[in-house]
N, C-alpha and C positions, 0 to 999 in steps of 0.2 A: 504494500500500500504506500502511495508515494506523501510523503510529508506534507506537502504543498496544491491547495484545492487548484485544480487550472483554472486563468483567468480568459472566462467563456463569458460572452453576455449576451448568448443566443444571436437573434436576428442583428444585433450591433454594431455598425461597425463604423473606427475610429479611423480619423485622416492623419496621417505621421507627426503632424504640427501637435493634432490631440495626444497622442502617445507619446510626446517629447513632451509633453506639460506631466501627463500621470508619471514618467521614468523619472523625471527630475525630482518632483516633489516627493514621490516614496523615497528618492533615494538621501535626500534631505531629511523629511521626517524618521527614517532607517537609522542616521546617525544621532537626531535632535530628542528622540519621542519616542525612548525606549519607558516600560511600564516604568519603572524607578523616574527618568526622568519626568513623566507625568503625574507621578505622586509628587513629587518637588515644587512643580511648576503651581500644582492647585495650592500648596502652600504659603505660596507667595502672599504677598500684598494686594496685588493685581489679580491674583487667581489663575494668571497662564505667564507663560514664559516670555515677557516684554522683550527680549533679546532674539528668540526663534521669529516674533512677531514682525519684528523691523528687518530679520532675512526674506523674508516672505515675500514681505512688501519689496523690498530692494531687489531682490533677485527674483523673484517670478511675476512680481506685479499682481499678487494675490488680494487684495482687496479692491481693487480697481478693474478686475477681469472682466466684469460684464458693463463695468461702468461706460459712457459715451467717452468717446477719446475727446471731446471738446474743455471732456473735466478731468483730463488727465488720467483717463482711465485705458482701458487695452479696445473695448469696444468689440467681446465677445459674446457669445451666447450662450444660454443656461445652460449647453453641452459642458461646454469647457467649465461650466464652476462646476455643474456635478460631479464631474470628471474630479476635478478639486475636491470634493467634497467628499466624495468615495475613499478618497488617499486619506485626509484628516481625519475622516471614519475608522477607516482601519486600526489606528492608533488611539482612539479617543480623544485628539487634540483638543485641549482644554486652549480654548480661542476666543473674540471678539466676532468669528467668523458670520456666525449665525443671525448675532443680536444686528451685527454695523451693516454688514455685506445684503443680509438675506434681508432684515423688517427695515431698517433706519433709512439707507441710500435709496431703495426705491419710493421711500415717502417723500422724499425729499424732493427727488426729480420728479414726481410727479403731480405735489403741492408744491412747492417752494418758488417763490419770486425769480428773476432771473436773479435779481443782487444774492439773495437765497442761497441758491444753487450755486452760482460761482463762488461764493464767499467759503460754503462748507465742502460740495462736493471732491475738490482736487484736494483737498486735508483727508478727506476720507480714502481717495485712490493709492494717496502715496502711503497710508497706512501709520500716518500722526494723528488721525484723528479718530477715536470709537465713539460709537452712539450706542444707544437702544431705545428701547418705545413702553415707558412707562403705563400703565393701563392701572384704573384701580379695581378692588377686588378679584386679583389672580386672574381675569380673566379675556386672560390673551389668546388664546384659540378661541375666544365668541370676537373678540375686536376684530381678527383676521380673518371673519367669515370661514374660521375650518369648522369648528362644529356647529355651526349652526346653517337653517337653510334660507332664503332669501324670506322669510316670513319675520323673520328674528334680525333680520342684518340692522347694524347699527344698534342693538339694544346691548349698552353694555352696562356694568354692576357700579351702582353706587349713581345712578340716573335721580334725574329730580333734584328737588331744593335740596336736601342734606345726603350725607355721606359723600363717598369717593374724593373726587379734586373738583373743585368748582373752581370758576377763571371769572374776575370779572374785570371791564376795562376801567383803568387809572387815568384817562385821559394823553394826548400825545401818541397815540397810538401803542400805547401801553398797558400790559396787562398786571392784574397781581392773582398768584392761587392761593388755594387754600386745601390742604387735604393727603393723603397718602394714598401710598400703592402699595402691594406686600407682590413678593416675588416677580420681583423685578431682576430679569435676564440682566446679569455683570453689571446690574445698578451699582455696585461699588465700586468700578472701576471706571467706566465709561466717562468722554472726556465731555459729553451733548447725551443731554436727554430729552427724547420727544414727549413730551408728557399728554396723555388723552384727558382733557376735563370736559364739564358740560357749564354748559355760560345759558345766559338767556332767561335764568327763574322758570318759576314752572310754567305758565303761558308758551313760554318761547324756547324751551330746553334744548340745547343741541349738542353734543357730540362733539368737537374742535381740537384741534395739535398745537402744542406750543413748544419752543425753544427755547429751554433751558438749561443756564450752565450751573452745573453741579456746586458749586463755588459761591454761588450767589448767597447772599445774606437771607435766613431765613430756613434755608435748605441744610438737610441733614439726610445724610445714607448708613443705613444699618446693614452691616455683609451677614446673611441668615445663614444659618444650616441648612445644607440640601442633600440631600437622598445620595444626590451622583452629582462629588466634588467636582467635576469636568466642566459643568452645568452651572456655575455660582449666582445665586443669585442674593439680594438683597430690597429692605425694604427703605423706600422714599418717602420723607417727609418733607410737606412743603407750609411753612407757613408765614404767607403774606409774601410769596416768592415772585418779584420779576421777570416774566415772560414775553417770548415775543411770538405770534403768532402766525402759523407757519402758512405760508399762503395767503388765501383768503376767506373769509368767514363764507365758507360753502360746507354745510355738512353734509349734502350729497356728493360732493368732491372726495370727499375724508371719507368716507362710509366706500366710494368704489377705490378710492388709493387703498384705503386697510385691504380690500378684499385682493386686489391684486398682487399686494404685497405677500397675501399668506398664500397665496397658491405660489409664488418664486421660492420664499424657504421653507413652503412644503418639499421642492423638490431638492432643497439644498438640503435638506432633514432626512429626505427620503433613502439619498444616496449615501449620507453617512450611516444610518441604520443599514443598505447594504454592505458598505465599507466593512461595520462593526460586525456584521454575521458572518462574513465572509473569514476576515481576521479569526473570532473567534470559533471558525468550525476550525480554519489552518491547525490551530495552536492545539486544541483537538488531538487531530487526523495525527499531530506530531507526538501525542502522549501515549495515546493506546499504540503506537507504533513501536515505542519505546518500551513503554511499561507490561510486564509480563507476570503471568499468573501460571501455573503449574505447568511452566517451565515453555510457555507459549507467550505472544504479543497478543494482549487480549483485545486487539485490532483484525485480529485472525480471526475472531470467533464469529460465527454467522450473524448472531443476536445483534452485537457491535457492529458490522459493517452493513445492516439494515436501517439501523438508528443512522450512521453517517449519511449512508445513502438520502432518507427523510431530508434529512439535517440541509445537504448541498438543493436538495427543487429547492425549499425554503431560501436560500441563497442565491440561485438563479432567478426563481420566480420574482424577488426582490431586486436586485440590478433589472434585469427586464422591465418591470413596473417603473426604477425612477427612471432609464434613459427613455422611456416614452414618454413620462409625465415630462423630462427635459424637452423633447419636439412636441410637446401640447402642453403647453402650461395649465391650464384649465384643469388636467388628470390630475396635480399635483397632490390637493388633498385625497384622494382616492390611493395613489401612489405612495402615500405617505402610511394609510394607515394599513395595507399591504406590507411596507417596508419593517413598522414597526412590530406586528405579527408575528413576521419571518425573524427580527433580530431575538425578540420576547421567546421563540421556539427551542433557537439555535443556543441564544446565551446556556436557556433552563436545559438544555442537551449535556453544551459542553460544563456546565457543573457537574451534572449527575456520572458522567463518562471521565471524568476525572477525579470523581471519587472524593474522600472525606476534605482533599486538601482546594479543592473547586468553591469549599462553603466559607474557606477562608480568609481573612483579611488578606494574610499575606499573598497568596496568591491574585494575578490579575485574572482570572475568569470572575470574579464577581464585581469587576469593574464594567464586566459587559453586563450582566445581571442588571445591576443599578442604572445605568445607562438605557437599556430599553423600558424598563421601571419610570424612569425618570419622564424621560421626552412622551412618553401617552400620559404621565400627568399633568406636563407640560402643555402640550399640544395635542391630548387626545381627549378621551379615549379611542378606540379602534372605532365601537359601535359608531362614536356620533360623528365622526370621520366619515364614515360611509353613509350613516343615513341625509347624515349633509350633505354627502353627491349626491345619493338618488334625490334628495327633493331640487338640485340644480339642474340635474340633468330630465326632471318631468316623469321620473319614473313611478313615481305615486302621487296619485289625484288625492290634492286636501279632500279632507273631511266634510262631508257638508253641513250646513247651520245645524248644531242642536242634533248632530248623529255619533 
């Protein structure tokens, strides 16, 4: 049995440009983003490795890759981040990648003023600048239109006159908030936060983005415990915080930027959950090979190579799902909760198949464990993934009045 899963991804196929981005960065992260240094890196201050982060940037042009080259960016396609994202996967890179790359720069360019856009997007390409997208009440996969279906868009938690972040204007074109968010994606580190509040009182309540620097008077960040260190998140307090308002006072604008933003790092989530399956079946495939039981590689034994066998569809079926969710971005959520499925299979696999030392700290299979764990409470669950495509895609007729 060969150590190493083949990298097959069915109907897929990459242009040499794309397979000089995947060869370079595994062979970066190979050196950068061994399990040891990934326990290191979440220890940090920052939560990831500010030093691997600035290679990235510098030598692959990794947060700028799908950016528009007007903003200093590479000006490619969701292929090539997934492609990206697949490599980071593998490893668990503990990154800004997710929060800046996948939610923040597409809000930006897609609300943001031209002064906006120039001012922050090329900070973001060149990889000085991280953001994320504060939301109050944890709930960032309703903000992104993943689990919810166009009946619910734009309802998010802490609406109305009290709770969540309220914004109201201080005149000059200026705003002030008021309010928190709990689990907030690298809220301790990020250098711009988008923060979702609703403005308007209850008459006129809506939904709106503002731009805030973490630094401001008023604002306070608390780095929380999370499930899966990779993933750090943190809770934000704003009180009586200057903001500036990102775009224009369009909440249908905000409402269709959020939803397109979460079907991009649905796929960029997608691809790292196959990344992570993938990795974790390798690491696997590499123990029962090794490790022997009554004088055999209990990789030999038929039970064991039925389970790996399971183990690799859930791994293909997964890369397949994100590079098509990458050529239709619209599959993304669907792709996503596919991907995580398959990672949630593979991880609880290679525990079990690795036996008592799979359940423990020391060892890195339970880095994958926490990691598929993690991202469906993030961004899932699986169910409301999917039934959030079907009700996009028209596959179930609402309920009629009072049935």
């Amino acid at each position: 049995m060969d150590a190493e899963v083949p990298d097959f991804t069915g109907f897929t196929a990459f242009t040499p440009e794309q397979d000089g981005i995947r060869r370079t960065l595994r062979d970066l992260l190979a050196e950068r983003s061994t399990p040891e240094d990934v326990r290191a890196a979440v220890r940090t201050a920052a939560g990831y490795d500010t030093e691997l982060w600035r290679r990235l940037a510098d030598r692959l042009g990794l947060p700028g890759l799908a950016l528009p080259a007007a903003y200093g960016g590479a000006g490619r396609t969701l292929t090539e981040l997934a492609l990206a994202c697949e490599e980071t996967g593998r490893v668990l890179l503990p990154s800004p990648l997710p929060a800046t790359v996948g939610i923040a720069a597409p809000l930006i360019d897609a609300l943001g003023t031209p002064d906006q856009r120039q001012r922050l997007l090329p900070h973001i390409a060149d990889g000085s600048l991280t953001c994320t997208l504060a939301v109050p009440g944890g709930a960032l996969a309703t903000a992104l239109a993943l689990t919810c279906g166009a009946s619910a868009r734009g309802e998010w938690a802490g609406g109305g006159r009290a709770g969540g972040i309220q914004a109201r204007p201080a005149g000059d074109g200026r705003w002030l908030l008021y309010g928190e968010a709990a689990q907030v994606l690298d809220g301790h580190s990020a250098g711009l936060l988008l923060v979702a509040a609703h403005t308007g009182g209850f008459p006129r309540s809506r939904a709106l983005l503002f731009l805030v620097r973490p630094e401001a008077a008023g604002a306070t960040r608390i780095r929380q415990s999370a499930l899966d260190e990779t993933r750090p998140q943190a809770r934000v307090e704003l009180r009586e915080v200057e903001g500036e308002l990102l775009g224009a006072d369009d909440a249908a604008a905000v409402a269709d930027a959020l939803a397109a933003a979460g079907t991009q790092v649905a796929v960029m989530l997608a691809a790292e959950a196959a990344g992570a399956a993938a990795s974790a079946l390798e690491r696997t495939v590499g123990y029962v090979t090794m490790r022997e039981r009554s004088g055999r590689a209990i990789g030999s034994f038929q039970a064991v190579k039925q389970r790996l066998a399971d183990a690799y569809v859930h791994v293909q079926t997964a890369r397949s799902a994100a590079y098509c969710a990458a050529r239709d971005q619209e599959a993304g959520p669907l792709a996503l909760a596919q991907c995580l499925q398959s990672l949630r299979a593979v991880a609880a696999e290679a525990a079990h198949l690795h036996g008592g030392i799979g359940f423990t700290g020391e060892h890195e299979v339970h880095l994958y464990v926490k990691r598929a764990a993690a991202d469906e409470l993030l961004f899932g669950p699986v169910h409301l993934l999917r039934d959030a495509a079907a009700e996009r895609a028209g596959l179930f007729a609402p309920c009629p009045a009072g049935g």
